[in-house]
C-alpha positions as CSV (number, residue, x, y, z in Angstrom):
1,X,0.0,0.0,0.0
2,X,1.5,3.2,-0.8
3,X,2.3,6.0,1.7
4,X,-0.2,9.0,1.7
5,X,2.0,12.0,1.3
6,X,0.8,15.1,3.2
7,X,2.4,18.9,2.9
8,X,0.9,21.5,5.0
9,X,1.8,25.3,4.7
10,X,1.7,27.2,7.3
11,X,2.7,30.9,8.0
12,X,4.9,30.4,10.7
13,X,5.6,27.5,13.5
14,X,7.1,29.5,16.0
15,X,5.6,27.9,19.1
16,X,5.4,31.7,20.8
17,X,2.3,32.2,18.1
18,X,0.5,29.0,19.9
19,X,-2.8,28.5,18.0
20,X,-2.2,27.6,14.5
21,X,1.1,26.3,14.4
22,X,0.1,24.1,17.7
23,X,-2.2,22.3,15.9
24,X,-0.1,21.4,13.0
25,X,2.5,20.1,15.4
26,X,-0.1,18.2,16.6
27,X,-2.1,16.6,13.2
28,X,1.5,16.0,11.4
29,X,3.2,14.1,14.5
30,X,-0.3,12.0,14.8
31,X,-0.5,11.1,11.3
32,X,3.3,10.7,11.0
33,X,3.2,8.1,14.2
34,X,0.3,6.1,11.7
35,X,2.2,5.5,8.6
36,X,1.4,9.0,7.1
37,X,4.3,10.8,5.6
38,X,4.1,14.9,6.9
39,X,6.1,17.7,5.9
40,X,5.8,21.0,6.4
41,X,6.6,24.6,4.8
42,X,7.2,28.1,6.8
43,X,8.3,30.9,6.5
44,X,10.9,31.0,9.4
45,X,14.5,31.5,10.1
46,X,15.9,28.4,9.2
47,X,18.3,28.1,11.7
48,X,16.1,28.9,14.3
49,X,16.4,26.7,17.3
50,X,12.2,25.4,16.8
51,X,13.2,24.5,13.3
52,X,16.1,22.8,13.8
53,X,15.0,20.7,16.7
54,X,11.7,20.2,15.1
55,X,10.8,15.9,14.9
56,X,9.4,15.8,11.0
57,X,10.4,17.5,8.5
58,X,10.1,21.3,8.2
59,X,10.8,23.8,5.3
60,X,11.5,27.2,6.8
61,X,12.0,29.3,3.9
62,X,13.1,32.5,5.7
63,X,11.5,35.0,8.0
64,X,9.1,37.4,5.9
65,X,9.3,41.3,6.6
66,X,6.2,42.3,5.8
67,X,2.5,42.2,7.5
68,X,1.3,40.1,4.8
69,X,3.8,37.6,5.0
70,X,4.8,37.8,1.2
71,X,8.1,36.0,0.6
72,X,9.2,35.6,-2.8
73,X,10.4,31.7,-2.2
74,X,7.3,30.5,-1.3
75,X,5.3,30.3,-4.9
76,X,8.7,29.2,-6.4
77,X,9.4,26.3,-3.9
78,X,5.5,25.3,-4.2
79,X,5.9,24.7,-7.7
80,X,8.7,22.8,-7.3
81,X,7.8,20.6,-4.8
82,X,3.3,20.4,-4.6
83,X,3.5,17.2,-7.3
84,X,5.5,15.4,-4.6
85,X,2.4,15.3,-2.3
86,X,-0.9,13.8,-2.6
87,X,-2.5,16.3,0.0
88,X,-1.5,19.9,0.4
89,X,-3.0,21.5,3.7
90,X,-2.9,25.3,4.2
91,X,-3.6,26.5,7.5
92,X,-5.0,29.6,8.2
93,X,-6.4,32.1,6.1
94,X,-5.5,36.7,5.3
95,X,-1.9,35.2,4.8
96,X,0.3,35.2,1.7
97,X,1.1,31.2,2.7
98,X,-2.9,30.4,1.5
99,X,-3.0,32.9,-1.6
100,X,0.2,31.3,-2.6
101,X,-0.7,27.7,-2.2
102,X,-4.1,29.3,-5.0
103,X,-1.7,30.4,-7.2
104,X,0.8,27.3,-7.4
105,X,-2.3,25.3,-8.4
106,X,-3.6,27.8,-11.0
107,X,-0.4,28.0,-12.9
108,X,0.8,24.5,-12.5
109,X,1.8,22.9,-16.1
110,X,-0.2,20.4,-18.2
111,X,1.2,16.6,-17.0
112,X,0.5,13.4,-17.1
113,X,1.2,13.5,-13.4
114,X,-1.3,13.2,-10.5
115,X,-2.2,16.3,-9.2
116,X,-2.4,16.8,-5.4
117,X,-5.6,18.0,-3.8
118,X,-5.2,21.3,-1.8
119,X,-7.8,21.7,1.9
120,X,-7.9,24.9,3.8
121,X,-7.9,24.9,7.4
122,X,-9.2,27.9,8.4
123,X,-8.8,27.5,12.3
124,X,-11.2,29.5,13.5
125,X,-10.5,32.7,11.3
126,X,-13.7,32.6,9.2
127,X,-15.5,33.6,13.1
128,X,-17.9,36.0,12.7
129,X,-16.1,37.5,16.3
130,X,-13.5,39.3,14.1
131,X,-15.6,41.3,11.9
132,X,-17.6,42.1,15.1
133,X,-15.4,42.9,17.8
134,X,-14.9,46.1,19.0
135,X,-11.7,47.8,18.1
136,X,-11.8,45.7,14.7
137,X,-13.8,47.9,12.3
138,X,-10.6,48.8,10.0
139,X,-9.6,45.2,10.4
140,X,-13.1,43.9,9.0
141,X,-13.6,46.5,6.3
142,X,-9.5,44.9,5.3
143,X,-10.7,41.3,5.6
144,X,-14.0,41.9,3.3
145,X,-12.6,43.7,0.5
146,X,-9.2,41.3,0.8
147,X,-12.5,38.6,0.8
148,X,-13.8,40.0,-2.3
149,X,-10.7,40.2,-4.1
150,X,-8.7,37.4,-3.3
151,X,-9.6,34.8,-0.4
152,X,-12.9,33.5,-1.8
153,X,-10.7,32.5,-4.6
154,X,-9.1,30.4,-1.8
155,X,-11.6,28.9,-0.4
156,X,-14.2,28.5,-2.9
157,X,-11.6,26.8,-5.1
158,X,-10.4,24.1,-2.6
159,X,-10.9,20.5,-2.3
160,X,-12.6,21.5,0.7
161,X,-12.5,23.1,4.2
162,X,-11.2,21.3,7.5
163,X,-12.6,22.3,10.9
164,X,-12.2,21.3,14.3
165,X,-15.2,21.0,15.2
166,X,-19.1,21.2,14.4
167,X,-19.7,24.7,15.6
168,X,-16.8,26.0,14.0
169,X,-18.5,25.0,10.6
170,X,-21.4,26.5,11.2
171,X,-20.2,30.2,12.6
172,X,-17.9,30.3,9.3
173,X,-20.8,30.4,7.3
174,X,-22.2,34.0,8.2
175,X,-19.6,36.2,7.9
176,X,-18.3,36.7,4.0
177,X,-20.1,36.1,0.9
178,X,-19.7,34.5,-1.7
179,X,-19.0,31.3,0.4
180,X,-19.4,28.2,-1.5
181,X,-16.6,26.3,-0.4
182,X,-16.7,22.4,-2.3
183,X,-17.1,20.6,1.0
184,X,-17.1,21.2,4.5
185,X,-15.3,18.8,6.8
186,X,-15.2,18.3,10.5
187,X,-12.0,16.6,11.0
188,X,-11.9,17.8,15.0
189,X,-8.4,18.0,16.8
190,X,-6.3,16.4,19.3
191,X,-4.0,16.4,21.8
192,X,-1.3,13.6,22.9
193,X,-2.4,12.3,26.5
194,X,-0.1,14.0,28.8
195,X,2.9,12.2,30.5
196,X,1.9,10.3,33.6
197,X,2.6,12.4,36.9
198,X,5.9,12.9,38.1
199,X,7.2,14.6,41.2
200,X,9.6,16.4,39.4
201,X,6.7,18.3,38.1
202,X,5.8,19.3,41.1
203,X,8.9,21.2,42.2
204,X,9.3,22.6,38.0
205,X,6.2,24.1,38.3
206,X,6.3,26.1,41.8
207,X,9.9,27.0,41.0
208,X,8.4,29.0,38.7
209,X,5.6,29.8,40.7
210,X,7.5,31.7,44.0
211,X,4.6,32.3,47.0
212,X,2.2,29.9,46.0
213,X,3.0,26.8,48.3
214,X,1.0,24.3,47.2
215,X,-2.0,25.9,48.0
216,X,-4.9,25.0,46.1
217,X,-5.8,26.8,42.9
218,X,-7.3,27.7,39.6
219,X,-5.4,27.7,36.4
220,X,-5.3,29.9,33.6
221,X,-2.7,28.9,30.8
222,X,-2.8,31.4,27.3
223,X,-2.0,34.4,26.2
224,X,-2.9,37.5,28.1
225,X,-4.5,39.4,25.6
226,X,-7.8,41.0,25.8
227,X,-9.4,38.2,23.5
228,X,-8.7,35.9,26.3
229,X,-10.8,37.7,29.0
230,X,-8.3,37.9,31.4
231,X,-9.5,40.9,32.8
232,X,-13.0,39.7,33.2
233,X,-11.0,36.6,35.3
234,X,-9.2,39.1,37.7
235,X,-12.3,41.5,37.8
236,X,-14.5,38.1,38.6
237,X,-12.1,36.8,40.8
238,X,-12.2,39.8,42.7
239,X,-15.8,39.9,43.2
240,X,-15.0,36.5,44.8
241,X,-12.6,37.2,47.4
242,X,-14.7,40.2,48.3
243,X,-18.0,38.9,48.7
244,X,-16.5,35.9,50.6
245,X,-18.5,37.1,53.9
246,X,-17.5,33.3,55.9
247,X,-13.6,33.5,55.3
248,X,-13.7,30.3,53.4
249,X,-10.2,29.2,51.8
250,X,-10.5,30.3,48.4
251,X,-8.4,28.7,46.0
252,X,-5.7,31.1,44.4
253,X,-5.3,32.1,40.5
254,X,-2.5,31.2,38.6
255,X,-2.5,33.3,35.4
256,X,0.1,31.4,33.3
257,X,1.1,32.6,29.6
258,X,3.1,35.1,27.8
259,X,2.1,38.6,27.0
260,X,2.6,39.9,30.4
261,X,5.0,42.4,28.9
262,X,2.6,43.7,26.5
263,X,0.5,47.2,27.2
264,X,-2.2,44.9,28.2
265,X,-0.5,42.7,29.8
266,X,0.9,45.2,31.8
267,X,-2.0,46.8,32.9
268,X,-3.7,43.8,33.9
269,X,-0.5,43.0,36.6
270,X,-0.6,46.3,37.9
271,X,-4.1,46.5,38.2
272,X,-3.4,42.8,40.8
273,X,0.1,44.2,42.3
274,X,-1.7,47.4,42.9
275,X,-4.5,45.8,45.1
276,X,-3.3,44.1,48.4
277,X,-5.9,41.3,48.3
278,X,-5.2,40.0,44.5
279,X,-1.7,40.6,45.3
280,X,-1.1,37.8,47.5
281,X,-3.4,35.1,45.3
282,X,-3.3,35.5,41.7
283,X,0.0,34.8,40.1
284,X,1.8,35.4,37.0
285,X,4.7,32.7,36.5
286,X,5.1,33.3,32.4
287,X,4.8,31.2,29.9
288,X,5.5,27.5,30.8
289,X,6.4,24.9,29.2
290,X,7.7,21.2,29.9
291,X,7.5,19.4,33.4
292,X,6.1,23.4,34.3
293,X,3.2,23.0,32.2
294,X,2.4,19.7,33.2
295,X,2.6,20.3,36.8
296,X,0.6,23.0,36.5
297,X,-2.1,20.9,35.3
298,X,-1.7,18.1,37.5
299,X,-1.6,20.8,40.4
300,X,-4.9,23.0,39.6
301,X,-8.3,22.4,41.0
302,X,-9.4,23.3,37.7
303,X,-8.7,25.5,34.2
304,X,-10.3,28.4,33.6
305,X,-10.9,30.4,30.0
306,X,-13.9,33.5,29.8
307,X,-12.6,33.9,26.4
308,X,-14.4,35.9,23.8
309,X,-13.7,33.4,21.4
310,X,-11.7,30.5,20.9
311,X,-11.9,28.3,18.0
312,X,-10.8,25.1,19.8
313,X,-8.6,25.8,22.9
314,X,-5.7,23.1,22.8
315,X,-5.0,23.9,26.3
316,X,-8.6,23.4,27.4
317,X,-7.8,20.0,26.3
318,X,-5.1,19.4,27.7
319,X,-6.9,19.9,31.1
320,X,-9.3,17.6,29.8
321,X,-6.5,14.9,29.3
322,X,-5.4,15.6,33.0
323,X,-8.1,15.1,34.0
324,X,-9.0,18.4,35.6
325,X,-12.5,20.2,34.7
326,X,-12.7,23.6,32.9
327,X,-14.7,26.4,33.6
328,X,-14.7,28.0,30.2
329,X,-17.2,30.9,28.3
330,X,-19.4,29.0,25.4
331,X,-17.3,31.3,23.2
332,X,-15.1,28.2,22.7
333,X,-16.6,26.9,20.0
334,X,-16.4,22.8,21.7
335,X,-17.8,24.6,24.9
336,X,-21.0,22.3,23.6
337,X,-19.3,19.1,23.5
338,X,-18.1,20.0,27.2
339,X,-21.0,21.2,28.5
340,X,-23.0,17.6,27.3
341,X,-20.2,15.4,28.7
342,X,-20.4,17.7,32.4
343,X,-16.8,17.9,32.0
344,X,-16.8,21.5,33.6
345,X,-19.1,24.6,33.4
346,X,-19.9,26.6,30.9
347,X,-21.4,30.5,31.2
348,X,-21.3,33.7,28.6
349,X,-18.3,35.7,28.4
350,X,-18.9,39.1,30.5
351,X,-18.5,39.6,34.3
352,X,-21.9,38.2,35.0
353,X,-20.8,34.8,33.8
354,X,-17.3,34.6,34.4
355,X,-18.0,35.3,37.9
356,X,-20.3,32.7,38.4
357,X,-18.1,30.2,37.1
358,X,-15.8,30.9,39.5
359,X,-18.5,30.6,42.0
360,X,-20.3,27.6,40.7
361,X,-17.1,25.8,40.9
362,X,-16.0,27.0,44.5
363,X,-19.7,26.1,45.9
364,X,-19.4,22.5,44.3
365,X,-18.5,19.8,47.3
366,X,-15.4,17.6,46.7
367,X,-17.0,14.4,45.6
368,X,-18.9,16.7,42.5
369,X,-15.2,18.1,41.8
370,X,-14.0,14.1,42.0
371,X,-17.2,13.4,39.4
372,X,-16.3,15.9,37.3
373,X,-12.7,15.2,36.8
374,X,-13.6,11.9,35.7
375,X,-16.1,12.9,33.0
376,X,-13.1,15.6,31.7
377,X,-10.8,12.7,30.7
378,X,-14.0,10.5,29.4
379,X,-14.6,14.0,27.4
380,X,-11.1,13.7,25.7
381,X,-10.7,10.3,25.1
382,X,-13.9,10.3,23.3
383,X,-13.5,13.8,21.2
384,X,-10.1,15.0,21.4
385,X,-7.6,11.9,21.8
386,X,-5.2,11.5,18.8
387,X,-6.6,8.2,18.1
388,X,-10.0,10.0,17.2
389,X,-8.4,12.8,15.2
390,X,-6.1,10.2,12.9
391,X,-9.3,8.2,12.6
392,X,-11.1,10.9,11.5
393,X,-8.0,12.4,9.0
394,X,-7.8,9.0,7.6
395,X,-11.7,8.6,7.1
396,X,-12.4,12.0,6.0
397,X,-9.7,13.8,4.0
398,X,-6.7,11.1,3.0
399,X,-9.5,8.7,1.0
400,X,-10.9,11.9,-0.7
């Protein structure tokens, strides 16, 4: 039987950008790990250390200097190289990478050769959130006339469109017209069960985490950035601590992820350093990664996530996987396959309901906490395990 060949071109895999180039990490390494040949194409520093260090095989053309991401190797090496594949994957969308995989198909030459099929992965950036939110108007009126002129061609044009998940599918259908991509696909995405428990985590993660002593708390692991909600979570979590008429322990905040040095970011650790009561519970240890990350999962009570949107939420996931519930906004578009499995709690994405999932969860008695740990890993092994997403890449796309 013949290897299936897969390319997917992506505009960066820096792992700083999270997101996108997350979720490629994770679909190539599942599908190379089941007889599926992956490569990749970039447009990064090639001797950067994630490139170099990277387990499959990655193309990093060069970094590209411009907010478009135009590189003039990328059409060139396309052409070159797309009759090598049977499936070429481009992942994410308003990026030279996706108009350039368009054009390399347009213009390739008359052969007797097989031509690969080309998918677009949109992750999320066909929400009708970024033509809506505040703050985005220029950004929209860009998007819809870049629509009109060039990324309908895109879409419209491919074999079909991947997405992660059910509501996904359906948000991307309101914002842009004309939208008539050839097939819609929900080919979901996973994450790799987390390594078992180790001490070691333990003392990684609170070495990083100065003042918190193993006390019991909640975890939030993204990027601080507004989109996140983060300052709903310290506004919310202040309401908590003062209402808290009995004196009951309440369980501290972590607030892991980069973008602390960011004007946001900033403001959102001064507004805690500046009051004496957040100052001593929420804390802000960076971005972690490795045993760090992992013993911040194991540690937490739960996860936590009031963002305004979120088109999958790998780390929501991989709380799942650790078996640890999550209270998240249904902004995150599997917030409904969470919410069916009672896997954690689910509320809208403003004060009102960010607050109460904090409460919710701190009213819930230990053996309901116990119960819904156990439906968070049932939750993953059944939705988001790599064994479901190769299954569903193998069923879905690679006999297409």
């Amino acid at each position: 039987m013949t290897t299936k060949k897969v390319l997917h071109v992506v505009h960066s895999m820096d792992p700083v950008l999270g997101g996108v180039c997350k979720a490629v990490r994770i679909i190539a390494t599942s599908l190379i790990q089941n007889g599926v040949t992956n490569e990749v194409v970039s447009l990064d520093n090639p001797d950067d250390d994630f490139v170099l260090n990277e387990t499959f095989k990655l193309h990093a053309l060069g970094k590209s200097s411009n907010p478009w991401g135009y590189h003039s190797q990328l059409l060139p090496w396309l052409q070159a190289h797309i009759a090598h594949f049977d499936y070429v994957v481009v992942h994410g969308l308003w990026l030279y990478n996706s108009y350039a995989v368009y054009k390399a198909f347009k213009i390739q030459p008359n052969t007797n050769i097989k031509s690969p099929k080309y998918f677009v992965m949109p992750h999320g950036m066909l929400d009708p959130y970024f033509q809506k939110a505040s703050g985005r108007r220029l950004k929209a009126i860009r998007n819809w006339l870049y629509w009109k002129g060039i990324e309908n061609k895109v879409v419209n044009n491919a074999e079909g469109l991947l997405f992660t998940c059910e509501e996904e599918k359906q948000l991307a259908r309101k914002p842009f017209k004309p939208y008539h991509p050839k097939r819609e696909l929900v080919v979901g995405l996973g994450v790799e069960a987390p390594p078992k428990y180790t001490e070691g985590m333990d003392s990684a993660f609170f070495n990083t985490c100065k003042g918190l002593e193993k006390r019991p708390f909640i975890l939030f692991l993204s990027r601080i950035h507004e989109k996140k909600g983060v300052d709903l979570l310290i506004e919310a979590y202040k309401n908590i601590l003062k209402n808290n008429q009995d004196k009951t322990i309440i369980p501290a905040l972590v607030v892991a992820g980069p973008g602390g040095d960011t004007d946001y970011g900033k403001k959102i650790m001064a507004s805690v350093s500046e009051n004496a009561a957040l100052n001593n519970t929420v804390f802000f240890p960076g971005m972690l990664s490795g045993d760090a990350k992992w013993g911040a999962f194991y540690n937490s009570e739960a996860f936590v996530l009031p963002s305004h949107q979120e088109n999958f939420g790998i780390a929501v996931v991989e709380s799942l996987a650790c078996k640890k519930p999550v209270l998240i906004s249904n902004q995150i578009n599997i917030w409904k396959e969470i919410k069916e499995a009672k896997a954690g709690l689910v509320y809208n994405d403003d004060i009102n309901g960010t607050t109460a999932l904090l409460s919710d969860w701190m009213e819930l008695s230990i053996q309901e906490k116990e119960l819904m740990g156990k439906q968070a890993e049932f939750c993953y092994q059944d939705h988001f395990s790599v064994e479901a997403l190769v299954t569903s890449w193998k069923t879905k796309v690679l006999k297409s």
